[in-house]
RODREN-263995 format. One record per residue (C-alpha): residue number from 0; residue in one letter; chain; y, z, x. Coordinates in nm, 3 decimals, decimal comma. Each point is the difference from the previous one (the first is absolute). Layout:
residues N
<rec><i>NUM</i><aa>a</aa><ch>A</ch><y>Y</y><z>Z</z><x>X</x></rec>
...
***
This chain:
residues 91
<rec><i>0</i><aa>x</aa><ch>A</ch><y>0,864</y><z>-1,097</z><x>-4,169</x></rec>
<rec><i>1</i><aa>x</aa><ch>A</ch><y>-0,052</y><z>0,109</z><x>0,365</x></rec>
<rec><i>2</i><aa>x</aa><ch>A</ch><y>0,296</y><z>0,200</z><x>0,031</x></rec>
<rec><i>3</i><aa>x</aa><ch>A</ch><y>-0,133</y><z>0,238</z><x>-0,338</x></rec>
<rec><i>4</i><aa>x</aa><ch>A</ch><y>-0,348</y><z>-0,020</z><x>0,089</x></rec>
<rec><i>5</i><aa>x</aa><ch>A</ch><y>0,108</y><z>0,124</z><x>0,350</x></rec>
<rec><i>6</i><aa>x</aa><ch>A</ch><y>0,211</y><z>0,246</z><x>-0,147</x></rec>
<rec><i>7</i><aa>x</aa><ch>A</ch><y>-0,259</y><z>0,165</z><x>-0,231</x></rec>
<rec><i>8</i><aa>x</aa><ch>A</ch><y>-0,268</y><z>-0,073</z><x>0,290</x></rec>
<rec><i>9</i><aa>x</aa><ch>A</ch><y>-0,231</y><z>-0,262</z><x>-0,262</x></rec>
<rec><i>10</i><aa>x</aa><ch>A</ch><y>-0,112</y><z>-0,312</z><x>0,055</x></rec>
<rec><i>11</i><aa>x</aa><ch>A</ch><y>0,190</y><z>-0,297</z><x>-0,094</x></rec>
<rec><i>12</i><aa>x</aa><ch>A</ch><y>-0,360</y><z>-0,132</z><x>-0,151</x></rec>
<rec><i>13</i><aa>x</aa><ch>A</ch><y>-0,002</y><z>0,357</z><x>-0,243</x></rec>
<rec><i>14</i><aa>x</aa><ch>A</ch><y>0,368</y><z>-0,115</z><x>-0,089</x></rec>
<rec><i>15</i><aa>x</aa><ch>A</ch><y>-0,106</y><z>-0,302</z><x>-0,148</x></rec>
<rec><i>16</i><aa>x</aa><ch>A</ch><y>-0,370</y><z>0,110</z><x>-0,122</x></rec>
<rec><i>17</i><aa>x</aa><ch>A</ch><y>-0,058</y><z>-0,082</z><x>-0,362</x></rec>
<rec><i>18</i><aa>x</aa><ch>A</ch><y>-0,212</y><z>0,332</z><x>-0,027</x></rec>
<rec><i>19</i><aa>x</aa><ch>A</ch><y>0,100</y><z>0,345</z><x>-0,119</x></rec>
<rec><i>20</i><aa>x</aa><ch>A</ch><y>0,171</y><z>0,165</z><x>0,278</x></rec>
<rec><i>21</i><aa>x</aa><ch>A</ch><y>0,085</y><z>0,359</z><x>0,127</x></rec>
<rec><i>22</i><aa>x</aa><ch>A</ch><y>0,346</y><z>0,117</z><x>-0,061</x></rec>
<rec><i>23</i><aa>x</aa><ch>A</ch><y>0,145</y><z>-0,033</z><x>0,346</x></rec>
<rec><i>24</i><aa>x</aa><ch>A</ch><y>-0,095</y><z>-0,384</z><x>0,014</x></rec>
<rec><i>25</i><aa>x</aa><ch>A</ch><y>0,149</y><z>-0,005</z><x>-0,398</x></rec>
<rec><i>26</i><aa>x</aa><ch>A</ch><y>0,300</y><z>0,117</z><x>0,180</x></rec>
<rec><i>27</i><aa>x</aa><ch>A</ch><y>0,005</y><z>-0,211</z><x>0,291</x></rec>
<rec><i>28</i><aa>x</aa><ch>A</ch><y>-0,063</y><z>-0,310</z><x>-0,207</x></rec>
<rec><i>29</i><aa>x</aa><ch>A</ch><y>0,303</y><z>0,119</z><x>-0,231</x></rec>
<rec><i>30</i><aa>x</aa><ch>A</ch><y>0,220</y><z>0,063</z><x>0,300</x></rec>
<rec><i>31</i><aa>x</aa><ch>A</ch><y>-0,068</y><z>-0,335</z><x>0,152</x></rec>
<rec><i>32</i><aa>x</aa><ch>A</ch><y>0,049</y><z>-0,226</z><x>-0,322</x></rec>
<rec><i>33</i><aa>x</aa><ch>A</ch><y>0,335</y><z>0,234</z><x>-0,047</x></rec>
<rec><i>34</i><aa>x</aa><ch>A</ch><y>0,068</y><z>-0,095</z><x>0,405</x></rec>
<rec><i>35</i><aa>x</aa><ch>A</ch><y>-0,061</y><z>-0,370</z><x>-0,105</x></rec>
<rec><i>36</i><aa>x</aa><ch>A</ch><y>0,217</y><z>-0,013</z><x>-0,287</x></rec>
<rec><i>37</i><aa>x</aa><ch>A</ch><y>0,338</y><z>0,242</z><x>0,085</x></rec>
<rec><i>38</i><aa>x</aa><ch>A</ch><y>-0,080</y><z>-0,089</z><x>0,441</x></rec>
<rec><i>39</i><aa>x</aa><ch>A</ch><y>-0,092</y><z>-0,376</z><x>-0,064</x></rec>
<rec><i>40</i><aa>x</aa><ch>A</ch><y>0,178</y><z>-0,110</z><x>-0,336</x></rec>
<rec><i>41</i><aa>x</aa><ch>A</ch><y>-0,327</y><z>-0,173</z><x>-0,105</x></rec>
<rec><i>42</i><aa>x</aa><ch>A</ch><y>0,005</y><z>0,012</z><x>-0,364</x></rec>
<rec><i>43</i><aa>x</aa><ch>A</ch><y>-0,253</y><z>0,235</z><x>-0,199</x></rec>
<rec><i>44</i><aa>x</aa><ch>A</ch><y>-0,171</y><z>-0,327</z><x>-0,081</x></rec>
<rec><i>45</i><aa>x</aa><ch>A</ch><y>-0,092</y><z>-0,060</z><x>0,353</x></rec>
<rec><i>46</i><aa>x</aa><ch>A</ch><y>-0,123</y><z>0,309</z><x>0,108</x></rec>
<rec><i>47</i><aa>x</aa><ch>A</ch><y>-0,218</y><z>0,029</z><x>-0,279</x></rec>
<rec><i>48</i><aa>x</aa><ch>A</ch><y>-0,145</y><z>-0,305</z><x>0,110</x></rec>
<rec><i>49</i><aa>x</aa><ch>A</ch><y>0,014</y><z>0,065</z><x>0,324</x></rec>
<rec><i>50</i><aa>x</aa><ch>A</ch><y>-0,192</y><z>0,334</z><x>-0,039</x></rec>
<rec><i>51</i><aa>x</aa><ch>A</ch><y>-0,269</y><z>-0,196</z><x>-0,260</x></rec>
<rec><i>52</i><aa>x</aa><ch>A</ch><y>0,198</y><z>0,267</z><x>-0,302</x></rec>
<rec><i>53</i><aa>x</aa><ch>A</ch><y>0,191</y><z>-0,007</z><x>-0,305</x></rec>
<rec><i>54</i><aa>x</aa><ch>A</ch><y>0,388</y><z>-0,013</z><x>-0,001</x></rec>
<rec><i>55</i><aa>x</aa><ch>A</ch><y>-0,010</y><z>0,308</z><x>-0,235</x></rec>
<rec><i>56</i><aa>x</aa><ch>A</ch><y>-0,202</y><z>0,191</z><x>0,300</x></rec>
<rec><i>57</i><aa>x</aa><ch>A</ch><y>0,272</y><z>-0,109</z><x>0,234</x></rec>
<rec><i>58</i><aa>x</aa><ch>A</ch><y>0,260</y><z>0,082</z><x>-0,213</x></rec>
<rec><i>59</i><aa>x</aa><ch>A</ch><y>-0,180</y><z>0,355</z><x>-0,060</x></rec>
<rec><i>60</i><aa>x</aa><ch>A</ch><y>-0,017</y><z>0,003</z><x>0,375</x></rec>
<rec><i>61</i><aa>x</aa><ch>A</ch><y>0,379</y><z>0,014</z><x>0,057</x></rec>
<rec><i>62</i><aa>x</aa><ch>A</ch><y>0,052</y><z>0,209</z><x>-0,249</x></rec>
<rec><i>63</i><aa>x</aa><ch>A</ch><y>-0,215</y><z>0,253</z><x>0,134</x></rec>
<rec><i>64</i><aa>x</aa><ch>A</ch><y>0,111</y><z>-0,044</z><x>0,371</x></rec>
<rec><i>65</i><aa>x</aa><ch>A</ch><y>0,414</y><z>0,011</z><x>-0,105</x></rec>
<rec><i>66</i><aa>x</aa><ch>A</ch><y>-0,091</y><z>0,365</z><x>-0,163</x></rec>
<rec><i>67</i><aa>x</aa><ch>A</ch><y>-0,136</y><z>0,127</z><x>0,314</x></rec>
<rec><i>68</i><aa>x</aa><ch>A</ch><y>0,232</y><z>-0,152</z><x>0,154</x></rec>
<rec><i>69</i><aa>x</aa><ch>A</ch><y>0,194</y><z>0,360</z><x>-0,106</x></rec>
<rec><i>70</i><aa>x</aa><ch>A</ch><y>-0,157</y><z>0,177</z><x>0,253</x></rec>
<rec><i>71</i><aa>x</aa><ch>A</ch><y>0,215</y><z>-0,019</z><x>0,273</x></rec>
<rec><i>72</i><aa>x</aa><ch>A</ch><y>-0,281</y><z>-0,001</z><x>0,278</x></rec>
<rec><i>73</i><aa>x</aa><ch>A</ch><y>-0,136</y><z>-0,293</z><x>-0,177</x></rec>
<rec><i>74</i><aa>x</aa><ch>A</ch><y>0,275</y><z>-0,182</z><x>-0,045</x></rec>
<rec><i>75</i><aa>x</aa><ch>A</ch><y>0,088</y><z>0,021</z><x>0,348</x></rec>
<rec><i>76</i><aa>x</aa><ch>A</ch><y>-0,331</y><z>-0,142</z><x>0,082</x></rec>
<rec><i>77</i><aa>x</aa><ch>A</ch><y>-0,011</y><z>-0,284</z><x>-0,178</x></rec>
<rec><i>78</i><aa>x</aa><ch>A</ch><y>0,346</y><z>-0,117</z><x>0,075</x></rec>
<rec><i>79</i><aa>x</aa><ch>A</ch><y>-0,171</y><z>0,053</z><x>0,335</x></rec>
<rec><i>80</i><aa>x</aa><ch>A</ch><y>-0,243</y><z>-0,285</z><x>-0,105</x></rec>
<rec><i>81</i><aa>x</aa><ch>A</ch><y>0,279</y><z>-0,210</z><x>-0,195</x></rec>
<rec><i>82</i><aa>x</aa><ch>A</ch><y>0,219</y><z>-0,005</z><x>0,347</x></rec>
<rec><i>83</i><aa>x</aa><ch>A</ch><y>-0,328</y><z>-0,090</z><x>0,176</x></rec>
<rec><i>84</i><aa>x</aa><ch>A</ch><y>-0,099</y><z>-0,265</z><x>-0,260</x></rec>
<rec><i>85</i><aa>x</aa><ch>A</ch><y>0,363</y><z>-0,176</z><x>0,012</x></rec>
<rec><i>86</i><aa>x</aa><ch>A</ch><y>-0,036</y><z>0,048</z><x>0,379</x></rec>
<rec><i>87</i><aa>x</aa><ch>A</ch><y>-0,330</y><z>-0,191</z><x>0,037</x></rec>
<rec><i>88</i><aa>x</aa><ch>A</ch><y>0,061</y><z>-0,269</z><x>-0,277</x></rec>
<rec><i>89</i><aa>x</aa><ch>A</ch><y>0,321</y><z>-0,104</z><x>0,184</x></rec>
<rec><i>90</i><aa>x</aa><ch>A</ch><y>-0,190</y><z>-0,056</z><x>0,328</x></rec>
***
């Protein structure tokens, strides 16, 4: 969650707020249960728990994030955050 929240310069605590949100913390919460998922292999199951959600909004989430993910810019960045993620989960 750090890692998108950093990213998209929000707050872990607006990633995981059960309010109504502004689109760039939409996004970073959808980038970091995508980063969890794909960059962690946690199942959609756990992140949706993890992130107090549904699995259909994680599901959603990935979905969203692997069609962006067209942009070349963008998908440079997150595998970026994927290399980081693997990097700091293995130490």
């Amino acid at each position: 969650m750090a890692i998108a929240a950093a990213d998209c310069r929000a707050s872990v605590d607006a990633l995981l707020s059960r309010n109504r949100c502004t689109a760039p913390v939409a996004h970073a919460r959808q980038l970091a249960m995508y980063l969890a998922h794909v960059g962690l292999g946690l199942s959609q199951s756990e992140v949706a728990q993890a992130f107090g959600r549904d699995r259909s909004t994680v599901a959603y989430a990935c979905r969203r994030i692997e069609d962006l993910r067209d942009d070349a810019e963008f998908d440079c960045e997150v595998s970026r955050m994927e290399a980081w993620l693997r990097w700091a989960a293995a130490a």
